[in-house]
C-alpha positions in Angstrom: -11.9 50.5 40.9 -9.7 53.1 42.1 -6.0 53.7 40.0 -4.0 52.7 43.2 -6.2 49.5 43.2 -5.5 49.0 39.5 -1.9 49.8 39.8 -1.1 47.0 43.2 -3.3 44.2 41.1 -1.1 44.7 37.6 2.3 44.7 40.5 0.7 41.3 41.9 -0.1 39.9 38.3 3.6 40.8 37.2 5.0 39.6 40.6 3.3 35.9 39.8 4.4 36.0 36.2 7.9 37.0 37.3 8.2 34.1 40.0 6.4 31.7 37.6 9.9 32.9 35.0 12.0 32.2 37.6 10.5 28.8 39.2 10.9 27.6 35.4 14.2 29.1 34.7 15.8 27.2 37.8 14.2 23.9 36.7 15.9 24.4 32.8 12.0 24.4 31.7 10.9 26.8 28.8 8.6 26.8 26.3 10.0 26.6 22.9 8.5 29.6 20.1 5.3 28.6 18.2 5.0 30.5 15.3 1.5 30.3 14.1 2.2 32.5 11.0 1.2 29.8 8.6 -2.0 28.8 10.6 -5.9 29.5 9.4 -8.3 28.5 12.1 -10.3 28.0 8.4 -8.7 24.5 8.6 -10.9 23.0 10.6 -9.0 22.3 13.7 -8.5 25.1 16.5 -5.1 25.7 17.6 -4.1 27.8 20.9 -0.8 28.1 22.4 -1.2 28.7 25.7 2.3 28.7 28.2 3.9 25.2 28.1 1.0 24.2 26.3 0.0 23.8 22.2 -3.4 22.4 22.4 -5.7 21.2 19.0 -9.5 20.6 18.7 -11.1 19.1 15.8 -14.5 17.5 14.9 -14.7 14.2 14.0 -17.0 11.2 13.4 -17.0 10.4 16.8 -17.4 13.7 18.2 -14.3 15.6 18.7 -10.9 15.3 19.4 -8.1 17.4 21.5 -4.7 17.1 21.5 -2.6 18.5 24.0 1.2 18.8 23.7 3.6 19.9 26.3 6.5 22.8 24.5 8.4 23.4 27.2 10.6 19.8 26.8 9.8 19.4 30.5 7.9 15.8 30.6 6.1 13.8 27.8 5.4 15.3 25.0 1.7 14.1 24.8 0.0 15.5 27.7 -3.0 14.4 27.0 -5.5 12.8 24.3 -9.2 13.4 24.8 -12.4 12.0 22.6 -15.8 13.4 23.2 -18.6 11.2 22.3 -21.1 13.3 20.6 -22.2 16.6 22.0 -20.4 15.5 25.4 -17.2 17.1 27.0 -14.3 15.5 26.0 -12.6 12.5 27.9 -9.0 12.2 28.6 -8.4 8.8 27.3 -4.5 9.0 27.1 -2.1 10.9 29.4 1.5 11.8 29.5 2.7 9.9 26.2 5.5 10.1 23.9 5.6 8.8 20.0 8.9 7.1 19.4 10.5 6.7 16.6 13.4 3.8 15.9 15.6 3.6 13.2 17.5 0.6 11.7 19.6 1.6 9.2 21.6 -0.6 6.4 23.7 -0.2 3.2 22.1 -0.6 -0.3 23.9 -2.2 -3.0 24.0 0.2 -5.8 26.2 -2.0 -8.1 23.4 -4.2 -8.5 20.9 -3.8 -11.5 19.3 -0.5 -11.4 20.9 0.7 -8.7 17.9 2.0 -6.8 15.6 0.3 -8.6 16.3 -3.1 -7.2 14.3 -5.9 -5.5 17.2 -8.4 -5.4 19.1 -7.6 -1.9 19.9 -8.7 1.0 20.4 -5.5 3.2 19.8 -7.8 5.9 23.2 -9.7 5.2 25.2 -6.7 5.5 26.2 -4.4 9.0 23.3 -2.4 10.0 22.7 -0.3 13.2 19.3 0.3 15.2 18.8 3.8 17.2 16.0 5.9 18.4 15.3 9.4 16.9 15.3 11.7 19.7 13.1 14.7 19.9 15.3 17.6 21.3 12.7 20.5 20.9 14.2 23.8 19.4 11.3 25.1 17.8 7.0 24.3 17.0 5.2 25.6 14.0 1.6 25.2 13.3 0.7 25.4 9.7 -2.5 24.6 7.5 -3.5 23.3 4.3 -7.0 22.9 3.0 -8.8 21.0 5.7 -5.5 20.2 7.6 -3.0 21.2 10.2 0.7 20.6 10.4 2.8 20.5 14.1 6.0 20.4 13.1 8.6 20.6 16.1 12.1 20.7 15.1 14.5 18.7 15.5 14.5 15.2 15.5 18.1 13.1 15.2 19.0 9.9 15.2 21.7 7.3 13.0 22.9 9.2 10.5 19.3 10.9 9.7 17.6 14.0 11.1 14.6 16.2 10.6 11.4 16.9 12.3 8.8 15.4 14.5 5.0 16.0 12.7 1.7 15.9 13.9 -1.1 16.0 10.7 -4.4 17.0 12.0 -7.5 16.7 9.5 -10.9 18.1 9.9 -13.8 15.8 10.7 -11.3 12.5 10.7 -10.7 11.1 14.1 -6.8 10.0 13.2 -4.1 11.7 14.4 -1.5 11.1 11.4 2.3 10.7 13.2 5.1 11.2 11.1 9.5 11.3 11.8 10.0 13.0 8.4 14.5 12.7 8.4 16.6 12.9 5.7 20.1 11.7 5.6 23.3 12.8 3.9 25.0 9.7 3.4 24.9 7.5 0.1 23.2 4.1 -0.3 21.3 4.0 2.4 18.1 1.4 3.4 16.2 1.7 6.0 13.8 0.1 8.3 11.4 2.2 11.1 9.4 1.2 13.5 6.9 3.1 15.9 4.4 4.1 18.7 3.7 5.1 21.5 5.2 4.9 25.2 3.4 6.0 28.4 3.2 4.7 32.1 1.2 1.1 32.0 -0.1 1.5 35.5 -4.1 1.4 35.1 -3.6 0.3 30.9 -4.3 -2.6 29.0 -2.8 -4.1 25.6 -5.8 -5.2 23.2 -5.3 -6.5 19.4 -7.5 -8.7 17.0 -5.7 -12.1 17.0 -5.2 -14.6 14.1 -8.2 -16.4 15.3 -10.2 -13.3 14.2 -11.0 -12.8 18.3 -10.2 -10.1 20.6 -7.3 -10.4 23.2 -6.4 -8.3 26.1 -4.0 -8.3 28.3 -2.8 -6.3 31.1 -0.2 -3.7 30.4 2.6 -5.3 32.7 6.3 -3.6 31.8 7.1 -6.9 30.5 9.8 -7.5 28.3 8.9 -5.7 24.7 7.9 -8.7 21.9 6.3 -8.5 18.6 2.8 -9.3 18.5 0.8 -11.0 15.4 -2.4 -9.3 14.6 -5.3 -9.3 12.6 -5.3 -5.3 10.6 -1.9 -4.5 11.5 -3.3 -2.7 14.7 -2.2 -2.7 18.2 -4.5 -0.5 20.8 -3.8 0.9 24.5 -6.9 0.9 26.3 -7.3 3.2 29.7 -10.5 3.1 31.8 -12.0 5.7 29.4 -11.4 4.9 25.7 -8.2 3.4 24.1 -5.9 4.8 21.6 -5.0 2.3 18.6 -1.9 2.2 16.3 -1.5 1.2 12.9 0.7 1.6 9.8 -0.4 3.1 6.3 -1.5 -0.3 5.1 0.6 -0.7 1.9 3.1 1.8 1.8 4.6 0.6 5.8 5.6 -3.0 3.8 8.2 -3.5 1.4 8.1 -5.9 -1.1 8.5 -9.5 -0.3 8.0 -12.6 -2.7 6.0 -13.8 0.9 3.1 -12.6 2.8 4.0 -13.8 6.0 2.7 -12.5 9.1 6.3 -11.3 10.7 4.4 -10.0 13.9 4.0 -6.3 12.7 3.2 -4.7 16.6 5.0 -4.8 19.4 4.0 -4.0 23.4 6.1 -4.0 26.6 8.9 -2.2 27.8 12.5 -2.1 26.3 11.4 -2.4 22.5 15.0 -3.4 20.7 16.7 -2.3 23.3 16.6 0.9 22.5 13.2 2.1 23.6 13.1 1.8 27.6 9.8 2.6 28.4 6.9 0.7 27.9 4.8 1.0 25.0 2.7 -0.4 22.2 3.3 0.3 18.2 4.4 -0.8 15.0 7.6 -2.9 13.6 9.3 -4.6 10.6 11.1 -7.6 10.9 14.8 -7.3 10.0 14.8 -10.5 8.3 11.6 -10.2 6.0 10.7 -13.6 4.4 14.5 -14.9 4.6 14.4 -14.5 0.9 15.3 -11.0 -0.6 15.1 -8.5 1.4 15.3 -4.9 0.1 13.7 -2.8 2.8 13.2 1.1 2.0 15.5 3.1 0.1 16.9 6.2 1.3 18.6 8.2 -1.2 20.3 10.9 0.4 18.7 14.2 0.7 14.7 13.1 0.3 12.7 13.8 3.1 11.5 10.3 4.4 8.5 9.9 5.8 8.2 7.2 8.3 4.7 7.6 9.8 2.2 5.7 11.9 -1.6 6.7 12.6 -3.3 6.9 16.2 -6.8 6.5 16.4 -8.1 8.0 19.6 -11.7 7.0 20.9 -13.9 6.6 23.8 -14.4 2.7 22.2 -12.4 0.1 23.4 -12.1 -3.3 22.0 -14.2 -4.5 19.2 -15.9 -1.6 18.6 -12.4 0.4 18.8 -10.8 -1.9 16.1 -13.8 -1.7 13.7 -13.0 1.8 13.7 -9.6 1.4 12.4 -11.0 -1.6 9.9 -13.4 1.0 8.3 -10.1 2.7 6.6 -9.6 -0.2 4.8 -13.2 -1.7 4.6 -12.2 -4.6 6.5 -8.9 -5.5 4.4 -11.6 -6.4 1.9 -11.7 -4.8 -1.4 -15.1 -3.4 -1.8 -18.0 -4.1 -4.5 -18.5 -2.0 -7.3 -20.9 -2.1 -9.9 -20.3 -2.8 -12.9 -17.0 -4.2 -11.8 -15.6 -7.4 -11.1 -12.1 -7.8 -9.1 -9.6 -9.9 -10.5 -6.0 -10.4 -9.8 -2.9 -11.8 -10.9 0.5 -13.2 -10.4 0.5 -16.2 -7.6 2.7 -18.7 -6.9 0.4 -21.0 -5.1 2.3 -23.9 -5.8 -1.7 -25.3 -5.2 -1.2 -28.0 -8.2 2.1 -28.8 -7.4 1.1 -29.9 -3.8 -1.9 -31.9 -5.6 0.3 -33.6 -8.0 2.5 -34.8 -5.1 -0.2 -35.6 -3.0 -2.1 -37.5 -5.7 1.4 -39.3 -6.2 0.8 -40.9 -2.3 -2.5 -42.1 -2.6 -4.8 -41.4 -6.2 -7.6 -43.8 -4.8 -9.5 -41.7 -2.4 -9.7 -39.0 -5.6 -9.3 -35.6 -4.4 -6.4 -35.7 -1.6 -7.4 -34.4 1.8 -4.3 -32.5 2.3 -5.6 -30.1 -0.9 -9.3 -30.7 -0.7 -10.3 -27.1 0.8 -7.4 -25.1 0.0 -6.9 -21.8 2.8 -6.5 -19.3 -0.4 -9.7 -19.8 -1.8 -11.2 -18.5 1.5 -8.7 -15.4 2.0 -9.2 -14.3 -1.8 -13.2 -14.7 -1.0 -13.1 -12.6 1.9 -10.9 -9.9 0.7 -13.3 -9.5 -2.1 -11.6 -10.8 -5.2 -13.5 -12.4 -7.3 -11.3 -13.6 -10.3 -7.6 -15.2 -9.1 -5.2 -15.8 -12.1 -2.7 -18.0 -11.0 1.4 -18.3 -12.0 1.5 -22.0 -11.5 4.9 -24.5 -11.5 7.7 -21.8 -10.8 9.1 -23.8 -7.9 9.9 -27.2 -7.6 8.0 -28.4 -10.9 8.9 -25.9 -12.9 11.7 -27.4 -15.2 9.3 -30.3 -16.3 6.8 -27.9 -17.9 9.9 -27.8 -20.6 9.9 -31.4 -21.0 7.3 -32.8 -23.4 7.2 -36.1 -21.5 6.0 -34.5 -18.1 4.1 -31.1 -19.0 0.5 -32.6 -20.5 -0.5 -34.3 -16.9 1.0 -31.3 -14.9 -1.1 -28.7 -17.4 -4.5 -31.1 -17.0 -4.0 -31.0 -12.9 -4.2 -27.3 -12.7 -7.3 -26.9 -15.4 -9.2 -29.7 -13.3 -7.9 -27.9 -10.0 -9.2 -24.6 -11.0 -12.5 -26.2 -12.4 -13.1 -27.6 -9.2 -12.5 -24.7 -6.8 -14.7 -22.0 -9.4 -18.0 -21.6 -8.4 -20.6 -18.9 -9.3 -19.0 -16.0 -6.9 -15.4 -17.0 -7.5 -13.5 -17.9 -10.5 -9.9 -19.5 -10.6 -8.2 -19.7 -13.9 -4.7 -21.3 -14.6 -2.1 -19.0 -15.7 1.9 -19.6 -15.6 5.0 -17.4 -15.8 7.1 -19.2 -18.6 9.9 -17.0 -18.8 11.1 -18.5 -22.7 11.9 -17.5 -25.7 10.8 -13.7 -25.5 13.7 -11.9 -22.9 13.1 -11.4 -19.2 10.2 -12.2 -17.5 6.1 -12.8 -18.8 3.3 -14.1 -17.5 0.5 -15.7 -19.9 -3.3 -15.7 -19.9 -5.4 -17.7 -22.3 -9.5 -17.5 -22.4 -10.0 -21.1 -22.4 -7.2 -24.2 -21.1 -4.5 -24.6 -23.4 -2.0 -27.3 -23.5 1.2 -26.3 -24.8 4.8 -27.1 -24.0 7.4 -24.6 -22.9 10.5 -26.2 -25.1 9.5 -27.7 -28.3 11.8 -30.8 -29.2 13.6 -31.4 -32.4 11.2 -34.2 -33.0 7.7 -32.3 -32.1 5.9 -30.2 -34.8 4.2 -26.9 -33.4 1.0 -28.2 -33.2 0.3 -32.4 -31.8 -2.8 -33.3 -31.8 -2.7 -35.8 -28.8 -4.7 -39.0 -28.1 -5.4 -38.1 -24.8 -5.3 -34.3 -24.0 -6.2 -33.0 -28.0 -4.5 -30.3 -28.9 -0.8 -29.7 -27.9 1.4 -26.5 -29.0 5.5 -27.2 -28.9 6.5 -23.6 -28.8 10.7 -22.9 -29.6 10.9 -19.5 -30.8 9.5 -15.9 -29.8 7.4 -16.2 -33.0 6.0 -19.6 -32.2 5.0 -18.4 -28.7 3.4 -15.1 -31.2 1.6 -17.6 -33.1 0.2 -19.7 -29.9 -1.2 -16.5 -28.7 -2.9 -15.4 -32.0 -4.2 -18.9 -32.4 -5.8 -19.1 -29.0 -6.7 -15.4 -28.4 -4.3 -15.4 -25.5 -2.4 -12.8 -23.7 1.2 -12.2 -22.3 2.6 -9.2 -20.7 6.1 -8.4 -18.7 6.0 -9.6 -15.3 7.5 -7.3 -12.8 9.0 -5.3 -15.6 12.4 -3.2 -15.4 13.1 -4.7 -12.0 14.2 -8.2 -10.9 15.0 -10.5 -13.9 12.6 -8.2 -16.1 15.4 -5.5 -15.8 15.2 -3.8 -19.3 12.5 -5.4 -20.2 10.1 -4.5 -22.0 11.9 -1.8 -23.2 14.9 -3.9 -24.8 12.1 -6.0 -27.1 9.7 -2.6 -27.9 10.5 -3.0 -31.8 9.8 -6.8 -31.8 6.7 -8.0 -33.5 5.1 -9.8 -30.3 5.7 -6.9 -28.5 4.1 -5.1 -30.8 0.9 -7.4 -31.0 -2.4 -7.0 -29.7 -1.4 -10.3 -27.9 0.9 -8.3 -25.6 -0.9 -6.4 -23.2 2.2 -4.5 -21.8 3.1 -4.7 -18.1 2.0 -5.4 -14.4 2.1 -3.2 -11.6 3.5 -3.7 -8.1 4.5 -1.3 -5.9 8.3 -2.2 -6.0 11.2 -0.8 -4.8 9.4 1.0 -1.8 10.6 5.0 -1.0 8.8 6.3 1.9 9.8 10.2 0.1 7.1 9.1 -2.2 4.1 10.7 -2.1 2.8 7.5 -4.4 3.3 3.5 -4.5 4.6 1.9 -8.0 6.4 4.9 -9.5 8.3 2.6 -11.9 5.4 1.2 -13.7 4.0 3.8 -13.7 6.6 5.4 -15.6 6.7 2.6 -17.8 3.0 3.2 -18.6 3.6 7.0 -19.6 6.4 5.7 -21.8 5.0 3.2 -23.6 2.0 5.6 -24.5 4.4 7.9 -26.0 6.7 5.4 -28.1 2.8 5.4 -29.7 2.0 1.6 -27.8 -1.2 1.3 -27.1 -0.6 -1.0 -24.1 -1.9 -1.2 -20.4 -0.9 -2.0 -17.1 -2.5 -4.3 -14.4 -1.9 -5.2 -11.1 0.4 -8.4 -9.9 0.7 -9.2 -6.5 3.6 -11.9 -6.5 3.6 -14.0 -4.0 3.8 -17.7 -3.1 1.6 -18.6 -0.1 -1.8 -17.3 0.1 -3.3 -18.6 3.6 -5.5 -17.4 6.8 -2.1 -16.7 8.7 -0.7 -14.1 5.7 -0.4 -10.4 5.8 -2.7 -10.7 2.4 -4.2 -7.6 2.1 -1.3 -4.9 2.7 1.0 -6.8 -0.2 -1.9 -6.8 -2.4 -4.2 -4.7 -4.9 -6.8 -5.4 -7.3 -7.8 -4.7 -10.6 -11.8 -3.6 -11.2 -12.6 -4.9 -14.6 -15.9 -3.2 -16.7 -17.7 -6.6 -16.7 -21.1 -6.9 -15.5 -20.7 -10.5 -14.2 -18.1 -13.2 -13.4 -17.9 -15.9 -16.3 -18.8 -19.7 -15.7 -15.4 -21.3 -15.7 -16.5 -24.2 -18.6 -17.7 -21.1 -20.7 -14.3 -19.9 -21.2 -13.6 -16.6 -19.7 -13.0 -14.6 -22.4 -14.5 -11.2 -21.4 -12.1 -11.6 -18.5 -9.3 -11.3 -21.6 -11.3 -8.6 -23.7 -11.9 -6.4 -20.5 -7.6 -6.5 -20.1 -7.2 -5.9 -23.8 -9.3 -3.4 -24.5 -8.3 -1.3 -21.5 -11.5 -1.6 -19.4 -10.2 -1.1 -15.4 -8.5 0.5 -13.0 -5.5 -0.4 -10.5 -6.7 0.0 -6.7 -5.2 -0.3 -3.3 -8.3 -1.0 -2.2 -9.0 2.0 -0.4 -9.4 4.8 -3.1 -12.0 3.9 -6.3 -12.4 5.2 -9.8 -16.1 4.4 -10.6 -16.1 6.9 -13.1 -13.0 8.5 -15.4 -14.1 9.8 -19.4 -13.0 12.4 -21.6 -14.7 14.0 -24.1 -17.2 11.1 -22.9 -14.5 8.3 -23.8 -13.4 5.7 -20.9 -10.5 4.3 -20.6 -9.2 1.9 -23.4 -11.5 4.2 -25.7 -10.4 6.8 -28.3 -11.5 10.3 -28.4 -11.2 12.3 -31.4 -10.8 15.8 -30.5 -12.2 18.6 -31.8 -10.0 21.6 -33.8 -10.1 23.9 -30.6 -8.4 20.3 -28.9 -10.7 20.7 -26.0 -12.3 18.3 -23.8 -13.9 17.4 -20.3 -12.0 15.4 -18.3 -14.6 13.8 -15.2 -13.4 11.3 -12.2 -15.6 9.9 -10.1 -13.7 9.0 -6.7 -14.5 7.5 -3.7 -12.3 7.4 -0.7 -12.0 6.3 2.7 -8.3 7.9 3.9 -8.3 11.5 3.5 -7.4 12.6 -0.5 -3.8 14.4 -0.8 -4.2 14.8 -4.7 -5.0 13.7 -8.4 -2.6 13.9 -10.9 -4.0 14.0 -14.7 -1.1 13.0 -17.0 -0.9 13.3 -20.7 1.8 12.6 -22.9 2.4 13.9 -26.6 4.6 11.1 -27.7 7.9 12.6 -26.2 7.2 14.5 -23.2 5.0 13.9 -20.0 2.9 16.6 -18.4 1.0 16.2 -14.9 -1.8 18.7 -13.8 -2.0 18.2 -10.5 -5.2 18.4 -8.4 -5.0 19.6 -4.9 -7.4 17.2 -2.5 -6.2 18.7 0.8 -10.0 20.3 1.7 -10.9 16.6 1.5 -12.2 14.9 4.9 -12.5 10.5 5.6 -15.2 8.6 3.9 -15.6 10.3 1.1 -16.6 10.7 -3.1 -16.5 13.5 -5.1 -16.3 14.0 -9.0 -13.4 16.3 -10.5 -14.7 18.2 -13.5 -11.5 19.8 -15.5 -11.8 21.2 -18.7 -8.4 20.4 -20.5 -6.7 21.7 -23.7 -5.4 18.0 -24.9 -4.0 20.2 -28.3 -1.3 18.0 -29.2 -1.4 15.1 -26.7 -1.8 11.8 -27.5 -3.5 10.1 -24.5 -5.0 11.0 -20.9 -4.9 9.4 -17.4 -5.9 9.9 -14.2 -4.3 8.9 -10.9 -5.0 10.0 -7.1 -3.8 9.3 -4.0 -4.5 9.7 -0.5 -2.7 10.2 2.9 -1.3 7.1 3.5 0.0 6.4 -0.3 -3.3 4.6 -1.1 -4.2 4.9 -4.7 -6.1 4.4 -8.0 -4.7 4.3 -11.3 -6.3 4.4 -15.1 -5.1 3.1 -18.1 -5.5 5.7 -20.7 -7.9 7.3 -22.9 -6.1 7.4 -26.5 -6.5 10.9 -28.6 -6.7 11.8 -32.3 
């Protein structure tokens, strides 16, 4: 090629590239920067910026993924979503899409309690407003972590709160992780979000698991937007060529609530709140909760909130498409692990209640029908628990288990109820919430039935032996309930402690002699308030956990769920976790269930969402519960065993030396889905007093030890 020809094909190029400016600088369209300084192909996912386009590739169970994004804030943001099914080329399988984002926004009442640290509120009651965040594109950055990419494209606003507009990428997992992370000035602030997707419905359908457990489709007609009850908390566009479903983190997306009521989490159609006007599918939280409390999310001004919702791209659609999504959270079912049994606490059934007044119609046909084959016993089997401890009589019966007269028959129903519904795979065991005598609120746990009465009357001794139900306690002090509780090898511990009528507790009855017992096991987790800055559920109990190890307590935490109805229509599994005892088999309920105690007491489990396990966690060879004496040099090996199903973010040892916390924190960000790994750390515990382990992946899932104890 001559120079002349060289030189009037580089005048052409510059000519097209010239009239290409100009076409886009009369239509106001222009690609925003993308600084890749932060970016290490490395990651795992291959990023080019090419023109108006930012385009990422990643492996992934499935095959791959791409994800194309239009920069120049000249049409949707999404161009395209495309899946390739093994070695194949990829599919489109979404086109021209947008996420959205709404806010509703209330006040928090800081007056109240702890302030922050409050369950009792009704931000509902109060003004609130609802708006959309709105992406007006000033800048992209593509960064990476590990086995991870950020998007970030700057700036999202909207009521009162701003920020950024992410896209989280991870190697070798097929979810594409969306997240408005805002942050807001203003004081006292609650907040609900809700989110999805938008895009033209022409040639779409809206598919979702039902209530019934079966799939439904419909076509994707711009009716009016509604909120859809699903099975999973997932909501899926499906195109001719795959579908792309949407779901929430499973626990962190809800809030504490004293129900589980399916509100109708997803939403499809066109108009969503009136703020969204396209049509589109996604995610939602009912502004009214339960009707009871409702505390939503705080807000505290200046944290980065992250309100995100996961898209699941594939060339499945339907069934196949939704057991996708399931395998995150092994089909809402917490899984087997051996060695380990599931149990969990702290429900207000209200089961022998309704059994007692049904009874009180008709006691000739035995059993009533009405409570014969109760809907709980079913949704605790298939979620994988295996031992339910109930919080019986805290409604409507409640003030006759403090009368003498009433209590006996009421105590009798329930041990005959949950001798009944126990069988060899599942065991029920009675358990109330008394609330007397000691200061805020406790839950008790015997190994065997125990009558006792709430308020002893002037005229009753402590101990009755009665003619018809044998041996009756009449508890009226805090060292009479003490007493019970050594007598019977029982258990009590703080129910929801430092929040809701436990605020204070235990920490305002530390020096007391029950407290101080073997009897009192310490507190129960929940993760309560909710913070969507948090980067892990239950910080409070957590904290309470740290500090009750250093006051030199050797006490534990387990997990509550709290809640009153437990049936097939409930949102069960995302208000709930689990606790996976060291026992090697479930107890025969007219044994007694005594290693169910001894497991709790000595320390012997770990709190799950469901979705990360601890199989393994020792030091210096020691489990939890256990006590290591440590060498002069103070050195040990610390080893967790964890297994996964969300991508890991991090572990977090902790140790304490009876004033001070310290965390070692344990970065998990080369972590990919579905996996297990063991963490070997050798650790200088010089000086500490106790060791625990916690991790947590990228939707706020999480496992929690009790500790290891050090001389």
């Amino acid at each position: 090629m001559t120079t002349t020809c060289r030189f009037s094909i580089c005048i052409s190029w510059i000519r097209t590239i010239v009239s290409a400016a100009v076409f886009a600088f009369a239509l106001g369209v222009q690609a925003v920067p993308v600084d890749l300084a932060g970016y290490n192909p490395n990651c795992g996912v291959a990023v080019k910026a090419d023109g108006d386009s930012l385009t990422a590739r990643w492996n992934t169970p499935e095959g791959a993924t791409v994800l194309t994004l239009d920069v120049s804030s000249n049409g949707a943001l999404v161009q395209s979503v495309a899946v390739a099914s093994g070695d194949a080329e990829p599919v489109v399988v979404l086109r021209d899409a947008n996420p959205v984002t709404v806010l509703t926004v209330g006040e928090r009442d800081l007056k109240k309690r702890g302030g922050w640290t409050i369950f009792f509120d009704r931000v509902d009651r109060r003004p609130s407003e609802s708006g959309q965040l709105n992406l007006k594109l000033q800048s992209a950055t593509v960064q990476s972590v590990g086995q991870r990419c950020f998007i970030e494209l700057d700036r999202l606003e909207g009521e009162a709160f701003s920020g950024k507009l992410r896209f989280t990428l991870y190697a070798g997992c097929d979810l594409i992780h969306v997240q408005a992370i805002v942050q807001t000035r203003k004081d006292a602030r609650a907040l609900l979000y809700h989110a999805g997707v938008t895009c033209d419905p022409e040639g779409k359908s809206v598919s979702w698991i039902g209530l019934d457990d079966k799939a439904h489709r419909a076509d994707a007609t711009p009716r009016d937007a509604a909120p859809q009850k699903v099975r999973n908390r997932t909501i899926a566009l499906e195109t001719g060529s795959g579908g792309v479903a949407v779901f929430p983190p499973p626990h962190r997306y809800f809030y504490p609530l004293d129900e589980a009521y399916n509100l109708g989490f997803t939403w499809w159609g066109a108009g969503f709140m009136d703020r969204v006007e396209d049509f589109g599918i996604g995610i939602r939280q009912d502004r009214l909760g339960d009707r009871r409390w409702i505390p939503w999310f705080n807000a505290p001004p200046g944290t980065e909130q992250k309100l995100g919702v996961f898209w699941l791209p594939s060339r499945d659609r339907g069934g196949k498409l939704f057991d996708r999504v399931k395998a995150y959270t092994n089909g809402d079912r917490f899984p087997a692990l051996p060695g380990h049994k599931t149990f969990t606490s702290h429900y207000h059934i209200e089961h022998t209640t309704r059994y007692i007044e049904e009874l009180a119609k008709d006691a000739s046909a035995g059993v009533p029908k009405a409570v014969r084959k109760p809907e709980f016993v079913d949704v605790f089997k298939n979620a994988g628990i295996q031992i339910v401890h109930l919080a019986e009589f805290h409604n409507r019966l409640g003030p006759a288990r403090r009368d003498h007269r009433k209590t006996l028959p009421m105590l009798k129903a329930m041990h005959d109820e949950c001798a009944r519904l126990s069988d060899d795979e599942f065991l029920l065991l009675p358990g109330e919430e008394p609330n007397v005598h000691l200061g805020g609120h406790w839950i008790s746990f015997f190994p065997r039935p125990v009558m006792w009465v709430l308020k002893r009357a002037k005229d009753k001794p402590f101990i009755e032996e009665h003619p018809q139900y044998g041996r009756v306690y009449h508890v009226g002090s805090a060292d009479e309930v003490l007493k019970l509780f050594e007598m019977e090898k029982g258990l009590m511990w703080a129910a929801h402690p430092r929040i809701k009528s436990s605020t204070g507790y235990p920490d305002r009855y530390r020096e007391e002699t029950f407290f101080k017992s073997d009897h009192y096991l310490g507190g129960a987790w929940k993760a309560m308030p909710a913070d969507l800055s948090r980067s892990r559920l239950g910080w409070r109990v957590l904290d309470l956990l740290n500090d009750t190890a250093n006051w030199g307590a050797k006490k534990y935490i387990l997990g509550e769920v709290d809640i009153f109805e437990v049936d097939n229509t409930t949102e069960f599994y995302a208000h709930a976790n689990v606790n996976y005892l060291r026992l090697d088999s479930i107890p025969r309920y007219g044994d007694g269930w005594a290693p169910v105690l001894k497991a709790l007491r000595d320390g012997a489990f770990f709190i799950s969402t469901g979705e990360v396990l601890l199989p393994q966690f020792t030091a210096g060879g020691k489990a939890s519960g256990e006590t290591l004496k440590l060498s002069a040099s103070g050195q040990a090996k610390l080893e967790a065993g964890l297994k996964w199903t969300f991508p890991m973010a991090f572990a977090e040892v902790i140790t304490g030396d009876g004033e001070k916390v310290y965390r070692q924190q344990i970065d998990l960000s080369g972590t990919g889905p579905f996996g297990k790994q063991t963490l070997s750390e050798t650790l200088d515990l010089s000086g500490k007093r106790w060791v625990r382990i916690e991790a947590w992946d990228v939707a706020a899932n999480g496992v929690i030890s009790q500790p290891i104890w050090l001389e």
